[in-house]
C-alpha positions as CSV (number, residue, x, y, z in Angstrom):
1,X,162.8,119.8,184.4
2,X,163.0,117.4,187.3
3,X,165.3,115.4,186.6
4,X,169.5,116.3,188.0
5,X,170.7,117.7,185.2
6,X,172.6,120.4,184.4
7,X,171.3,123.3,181.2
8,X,173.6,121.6,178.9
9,X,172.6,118.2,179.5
10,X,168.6,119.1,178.8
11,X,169.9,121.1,175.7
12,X,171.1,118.1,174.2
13,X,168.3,115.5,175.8
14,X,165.9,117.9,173.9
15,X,168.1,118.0,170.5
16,X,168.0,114.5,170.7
17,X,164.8,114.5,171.1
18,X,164.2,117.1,168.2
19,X,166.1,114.6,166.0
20,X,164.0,111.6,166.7
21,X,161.0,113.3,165.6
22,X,162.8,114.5,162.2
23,X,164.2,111.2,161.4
24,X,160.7,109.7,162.0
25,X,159.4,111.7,159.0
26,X,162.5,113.0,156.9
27,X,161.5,110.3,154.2
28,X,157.7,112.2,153.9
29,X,159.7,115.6,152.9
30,X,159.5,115.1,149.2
31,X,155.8,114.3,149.3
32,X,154.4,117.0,151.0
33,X,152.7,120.0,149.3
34,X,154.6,123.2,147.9
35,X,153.0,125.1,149.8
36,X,155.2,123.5,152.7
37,X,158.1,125.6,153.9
38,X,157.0,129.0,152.4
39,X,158.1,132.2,154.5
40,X,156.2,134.1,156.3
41,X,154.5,137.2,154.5
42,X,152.5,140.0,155.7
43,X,148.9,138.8,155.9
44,X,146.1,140.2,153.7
45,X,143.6,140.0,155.9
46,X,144.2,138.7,159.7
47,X,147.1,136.4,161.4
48,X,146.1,133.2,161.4
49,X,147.3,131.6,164.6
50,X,146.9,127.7,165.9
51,X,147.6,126.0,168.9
52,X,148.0,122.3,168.9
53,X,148.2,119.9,172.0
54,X,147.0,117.2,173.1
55,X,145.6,118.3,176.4
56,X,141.9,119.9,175.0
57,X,140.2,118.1,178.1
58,X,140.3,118.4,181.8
59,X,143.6,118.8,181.9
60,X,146.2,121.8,184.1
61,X,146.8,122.9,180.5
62,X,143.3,123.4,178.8
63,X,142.1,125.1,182.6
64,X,145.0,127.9,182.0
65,X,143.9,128.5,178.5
66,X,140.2,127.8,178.1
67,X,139.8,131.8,177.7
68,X,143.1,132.6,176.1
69,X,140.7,132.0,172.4
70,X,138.6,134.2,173.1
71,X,140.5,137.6,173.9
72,X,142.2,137.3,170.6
73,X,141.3,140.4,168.7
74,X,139.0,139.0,166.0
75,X,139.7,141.9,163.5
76,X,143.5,141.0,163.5
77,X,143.8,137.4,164.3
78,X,141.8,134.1,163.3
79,X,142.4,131.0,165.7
80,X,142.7,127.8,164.9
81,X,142.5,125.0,167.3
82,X,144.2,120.9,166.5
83,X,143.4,118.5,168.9
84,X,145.2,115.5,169.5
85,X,143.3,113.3,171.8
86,X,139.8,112.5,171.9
87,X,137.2,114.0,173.2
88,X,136.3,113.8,176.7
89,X,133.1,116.0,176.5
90,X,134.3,118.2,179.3
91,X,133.4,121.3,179.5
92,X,136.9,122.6,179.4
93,X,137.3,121.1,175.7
94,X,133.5,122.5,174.5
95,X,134.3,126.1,176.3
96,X,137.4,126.2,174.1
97,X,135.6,124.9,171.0
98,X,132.8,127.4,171.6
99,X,135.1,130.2,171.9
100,X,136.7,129.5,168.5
101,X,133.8,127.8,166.3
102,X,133.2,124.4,165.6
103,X,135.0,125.2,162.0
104,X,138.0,126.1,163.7
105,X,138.7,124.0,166.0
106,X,139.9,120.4,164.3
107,X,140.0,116.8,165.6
108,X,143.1,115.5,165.2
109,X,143.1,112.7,167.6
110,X,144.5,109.3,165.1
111,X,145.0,111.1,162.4
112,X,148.8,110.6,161.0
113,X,151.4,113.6,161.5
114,X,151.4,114.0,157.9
115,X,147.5,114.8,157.6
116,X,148.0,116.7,160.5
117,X,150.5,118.9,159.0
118,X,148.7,119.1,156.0
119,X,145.3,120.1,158.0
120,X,147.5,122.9,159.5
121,X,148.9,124.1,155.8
122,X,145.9,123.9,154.3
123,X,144.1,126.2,156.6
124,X,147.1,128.8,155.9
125,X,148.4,129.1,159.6
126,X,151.0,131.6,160.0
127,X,151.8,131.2,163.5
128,X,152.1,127.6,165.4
129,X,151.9,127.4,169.0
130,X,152.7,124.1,170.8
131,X,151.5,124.1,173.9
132,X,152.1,120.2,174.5
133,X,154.0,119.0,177.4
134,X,155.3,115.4,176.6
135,X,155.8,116.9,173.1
136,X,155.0,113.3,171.8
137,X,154.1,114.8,167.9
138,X,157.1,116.7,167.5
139,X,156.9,115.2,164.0
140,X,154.0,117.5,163.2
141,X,156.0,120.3,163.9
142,X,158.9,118.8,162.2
143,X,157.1,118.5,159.0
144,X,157.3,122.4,159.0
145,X,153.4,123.4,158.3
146,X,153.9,126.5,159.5
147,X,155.9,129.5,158.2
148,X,156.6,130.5,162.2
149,X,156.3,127.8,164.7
150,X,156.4,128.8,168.5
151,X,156.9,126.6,171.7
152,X,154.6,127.3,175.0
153,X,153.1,127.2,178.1
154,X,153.2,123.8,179.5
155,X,156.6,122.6,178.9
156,X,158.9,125.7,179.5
157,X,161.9,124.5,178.6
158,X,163.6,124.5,175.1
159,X,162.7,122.0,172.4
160,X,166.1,121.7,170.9
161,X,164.2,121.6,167.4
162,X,165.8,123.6,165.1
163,X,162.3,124.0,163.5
164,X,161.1,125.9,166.3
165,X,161.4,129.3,165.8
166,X,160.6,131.1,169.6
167,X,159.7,129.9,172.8
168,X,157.5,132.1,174.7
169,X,158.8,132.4,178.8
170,X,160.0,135.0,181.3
171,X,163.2,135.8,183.4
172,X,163.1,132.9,186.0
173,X,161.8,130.5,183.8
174,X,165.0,131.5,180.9
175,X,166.8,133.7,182.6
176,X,168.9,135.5,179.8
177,X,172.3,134.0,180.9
178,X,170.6,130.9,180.3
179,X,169.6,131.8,176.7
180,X,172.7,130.0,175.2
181,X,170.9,126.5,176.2
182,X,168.2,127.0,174.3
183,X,167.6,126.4,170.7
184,X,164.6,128.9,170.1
185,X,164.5,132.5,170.5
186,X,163.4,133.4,173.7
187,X,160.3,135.7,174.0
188,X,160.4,137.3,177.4
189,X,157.0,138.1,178.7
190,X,157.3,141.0,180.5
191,X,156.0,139.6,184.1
192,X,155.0,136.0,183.5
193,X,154.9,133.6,180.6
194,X,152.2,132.0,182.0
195,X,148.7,132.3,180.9
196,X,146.0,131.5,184.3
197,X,142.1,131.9,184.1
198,X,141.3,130.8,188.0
199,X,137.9,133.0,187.7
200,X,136.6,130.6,184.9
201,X,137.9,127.1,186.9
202,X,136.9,128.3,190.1
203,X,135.0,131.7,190.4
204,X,134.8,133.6,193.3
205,X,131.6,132.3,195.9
206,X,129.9,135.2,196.9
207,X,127.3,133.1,198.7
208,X,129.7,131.3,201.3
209,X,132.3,133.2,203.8
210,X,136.0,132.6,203.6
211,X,135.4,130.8,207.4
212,X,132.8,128.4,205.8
213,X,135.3,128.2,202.8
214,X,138.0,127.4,204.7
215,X,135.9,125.5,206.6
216,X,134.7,122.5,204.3
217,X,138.4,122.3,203.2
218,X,139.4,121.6,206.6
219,X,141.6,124.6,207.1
220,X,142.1,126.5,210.4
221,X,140.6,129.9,210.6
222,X,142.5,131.8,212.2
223,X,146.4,130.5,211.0
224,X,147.7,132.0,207.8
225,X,148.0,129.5,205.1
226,X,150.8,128.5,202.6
227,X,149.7,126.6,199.2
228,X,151.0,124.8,196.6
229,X,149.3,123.2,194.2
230,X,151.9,120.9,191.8
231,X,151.9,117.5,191.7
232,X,153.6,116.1,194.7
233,X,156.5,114.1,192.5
234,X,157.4,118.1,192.0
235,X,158.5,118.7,195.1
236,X,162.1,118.4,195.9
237,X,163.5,117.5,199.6
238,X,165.5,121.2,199.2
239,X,162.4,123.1,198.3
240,X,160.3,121.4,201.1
241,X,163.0,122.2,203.7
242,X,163.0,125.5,202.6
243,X,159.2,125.9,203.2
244,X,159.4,124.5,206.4
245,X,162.2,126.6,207.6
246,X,160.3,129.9,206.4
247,X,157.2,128.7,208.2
248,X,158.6,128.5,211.1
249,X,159.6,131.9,211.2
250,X,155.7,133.0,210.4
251,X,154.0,131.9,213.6
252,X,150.6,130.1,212.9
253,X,151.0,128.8,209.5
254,X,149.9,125.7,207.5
255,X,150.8,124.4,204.2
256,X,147.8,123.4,201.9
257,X,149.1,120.7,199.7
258,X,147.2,118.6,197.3
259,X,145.1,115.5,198.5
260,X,147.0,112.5,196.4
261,X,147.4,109.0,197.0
262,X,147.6,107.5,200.5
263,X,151.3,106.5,199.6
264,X,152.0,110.0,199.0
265,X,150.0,111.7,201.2
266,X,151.8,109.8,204.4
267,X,155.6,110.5,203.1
């Protein structure tokens, strides 16, 4: 998504893409169980819903969902968590864990796309959600162990796998004239696709004063204050000029940006 190119150029990055993961494990088609590329069917009991990443740790992406488990309505839906990296005992990853059970939420990290795939059949999943950004185990997802698979949250854009059924966004981030450069369905949220649980990553102080808040951050008191933030690489010379020309039409203003690297920091 930062990178020059047009809708129809990322389309076909992302098919290509897509294709690289299938070819990778076309040849394991024949040997996977039968219970591999069944529909969908109305469940007997609750939805079964995963999410799989790689980002259970103290990571953008675990901090916007570490809460999302937990208001799933227990008497409709069962949650299922598949972990791809290991374990960095933060307490992002254990809140999430808690919040689904230890027997829910499975370590995937070096375990082969095919035994993920067939974790993920085996515990009957109806719905897969992808919340990975580098999407780096497309594989897993082209090994269809899921009857509806579902793209989300950290890399808005389309997948270009024809094995993904939906992608969950909004009307900036897929606007609906845009909806011919994706390959999934689009699922519009109706405000934002984006999940965000700042209480939990950084709950309101009661016991300090927005001046001595402001304060240890090294913000002025008395100027209103601009924020943002994304990783600095984000931010393009046309969106910075754009920021700088609408602060200075608000008189006393400052832009809180991210402390980074020195490098950084100076250009």
């Amino acid at each position: 998504l930062l990178s020059p190119f047009d809708q129809e150029q990322m389309l076909g990055i992302a098919e290509s893409h897509a294709i690289k993961a299938f070819d990778k494990i076309k040849y394991r088609l024949p040997f996977m169980p039968d219970t591999f590329g069944i529909e969908l069917e109305t469940p007997i009991f609750r939805l079964r819903v995963g999410y799989i990443m790689a980002d259970f740790r103290h990571h953008v992406t675990a901090h916007l969902l570490q809460t999302v488990f937990q208001h799933h309505d227990q008497e409709r839906f069962e949650v299922f968590c598949y972990a791809l990296n290991p374990d960095d005992r933060s307490a992002f990853r254990r809140r999430i864990r808690d919040s689904v059970g230890d027997d829910h939420f499975r370590n995937m990290h070096g375990v082969t796309d095919d035994a993920v795939a067939i974790q993920i059949n085996g515990d009957l999943v109806d719905v897969l959600i992808d919340t990975d950004y580098y999407k780096n185990r497309m594989s897993i997802l082209a090994l269809r162990p899921a009857p509806v698979q579902v793209n989300f949250l950290a890399h808005p854009g389309t997948s270009g796998a024809s094995y993904v059924d939906h992608i969950i966004a909004d009307r900036v981030v897929a606007p609906p004239d845009h909806a011919l450069f994706f390959s999934e369905s689009i699922l519009v949220m109706s405000h934002h696709y984006q999940v965000n649980d700042h209480r939990a990553s950084y709950p309101v102080s009661h016991s300090k004063s927005v001046a001595q808040i402001r304060a240890a951050e090294g913000l002025p008191l008395d100027k209103f204050v601009f924020c943002n933030f994304n990783g600095l690489y984000k931010i393009e010379p046309e969106a910075f000029e754009l920021w700088v020309r609408i602060m200075t039409r608000v008189p006393d203003s400052v832009l809180w940006l991210p402390h980074e690297k020195k490098k950084r920091k100076n250009n």
